[in-house]
C-alpha positions in Angstrom: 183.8 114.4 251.6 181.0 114.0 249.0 177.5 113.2 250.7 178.4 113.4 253.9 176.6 113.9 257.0 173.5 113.1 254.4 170.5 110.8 255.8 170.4 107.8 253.9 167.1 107.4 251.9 166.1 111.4 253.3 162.6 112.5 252.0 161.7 108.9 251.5 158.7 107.3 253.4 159.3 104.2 254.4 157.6 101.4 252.5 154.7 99.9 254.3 153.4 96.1 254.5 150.1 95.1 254.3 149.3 92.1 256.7 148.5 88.9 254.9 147.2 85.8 255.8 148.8 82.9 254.3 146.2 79.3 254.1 147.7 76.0 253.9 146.0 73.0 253.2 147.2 69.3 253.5 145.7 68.6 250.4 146.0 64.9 250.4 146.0 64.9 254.2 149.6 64.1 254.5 151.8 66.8 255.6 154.2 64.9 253.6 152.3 65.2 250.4 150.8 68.1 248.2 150.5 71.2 250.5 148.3 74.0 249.2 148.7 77.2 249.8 146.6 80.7 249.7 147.4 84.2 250.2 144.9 86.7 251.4 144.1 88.7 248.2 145.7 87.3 245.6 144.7 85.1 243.0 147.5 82.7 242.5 147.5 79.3 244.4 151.2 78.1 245.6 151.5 73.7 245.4 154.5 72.1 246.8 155.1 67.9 246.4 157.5 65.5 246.0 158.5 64.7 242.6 157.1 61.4 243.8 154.1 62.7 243.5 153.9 63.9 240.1 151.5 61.9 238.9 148.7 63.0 242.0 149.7 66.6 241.5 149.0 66.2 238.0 145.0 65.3 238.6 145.0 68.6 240.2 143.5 72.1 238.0 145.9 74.4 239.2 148.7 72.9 237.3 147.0 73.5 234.2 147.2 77.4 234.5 149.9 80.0 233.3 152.6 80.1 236.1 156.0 79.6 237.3 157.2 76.2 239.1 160.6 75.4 240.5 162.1 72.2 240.8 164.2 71.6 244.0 166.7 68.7 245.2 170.2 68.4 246.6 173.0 69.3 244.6 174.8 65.9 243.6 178.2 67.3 244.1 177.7 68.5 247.6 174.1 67.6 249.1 175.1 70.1 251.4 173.7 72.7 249.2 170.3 73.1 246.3 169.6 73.4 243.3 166.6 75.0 241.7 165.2 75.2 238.1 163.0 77.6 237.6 160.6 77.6 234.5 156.9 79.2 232.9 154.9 78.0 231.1 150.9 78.7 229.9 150.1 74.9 231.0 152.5 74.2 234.0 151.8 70.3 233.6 153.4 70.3 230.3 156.5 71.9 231.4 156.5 69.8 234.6 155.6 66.5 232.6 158.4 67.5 229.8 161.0 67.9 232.7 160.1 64.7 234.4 161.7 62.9 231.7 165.0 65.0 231.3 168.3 63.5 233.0 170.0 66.5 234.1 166.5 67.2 236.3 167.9 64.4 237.9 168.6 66.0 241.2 164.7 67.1 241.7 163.3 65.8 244.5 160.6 68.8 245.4 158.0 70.7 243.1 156.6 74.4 243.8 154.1 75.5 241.7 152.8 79.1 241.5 149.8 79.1 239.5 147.7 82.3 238.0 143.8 82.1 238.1 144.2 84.1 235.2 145.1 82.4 232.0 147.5 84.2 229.5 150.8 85.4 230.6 152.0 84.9 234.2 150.3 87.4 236.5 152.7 86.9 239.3 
């Protein structure tokens, strides 16, 4: 038989993880409200809120960056499961602010944020 008795992945170091230290921050205080966080050598910043909070998370500079953001929430035809959209954009408020309005985002309840330091294209 064809390939056997071959190791799998032969001649192939395996790949190796450098540790990371990951920083959250209750940015507002609450750990129910806009959480911040860092990773150890990387430039981006990671925000996650509820859609309730739109309008605080707005205020803040990170969402005015190139990045990615998802919108999460229960699906409405089983809440057993989620639904995500995912989107860019050079100014993630924008996008976030354009979405905000639309009725088929109507199932977002959570906002994740991935924002560059770097502006341009996303440098994620």
């Amino acid at each position: 038989m064809p390939g056997r008795g071959k190791a799998r992945g032969r001649g192939v170091p395996p790949r190796r993880l450098s540790e990371q230290t990951i920083r959250t921050f209750l940015a507002d205080g609450e750990p129910t409200g806009i959480l911040l966080a860092e990773i150890s050598n990387w430039t981006g910043k990671v925000l996650v809120a509820p859609r309730s909070q739109l309008d605080q998370l707005s205020k803040r500079e990170e969402v005015r960056r190139t990045g990615v953001y998802l919108l999460v929430g229960p699906d409405p035809d089983d809440p057993s499961r989620a639904l995500a959209s995912i989107g860019a954009g050079d100014t993630i408020l924008k996008r976030l602010l354009r979405r905000s309005w639309n009725e088929a985002k109507d199932f977002w309840e959570r906002t994740v944020v991935i924002a560059s330091e770097v502006f341009g294209e996303p440098q994620l």
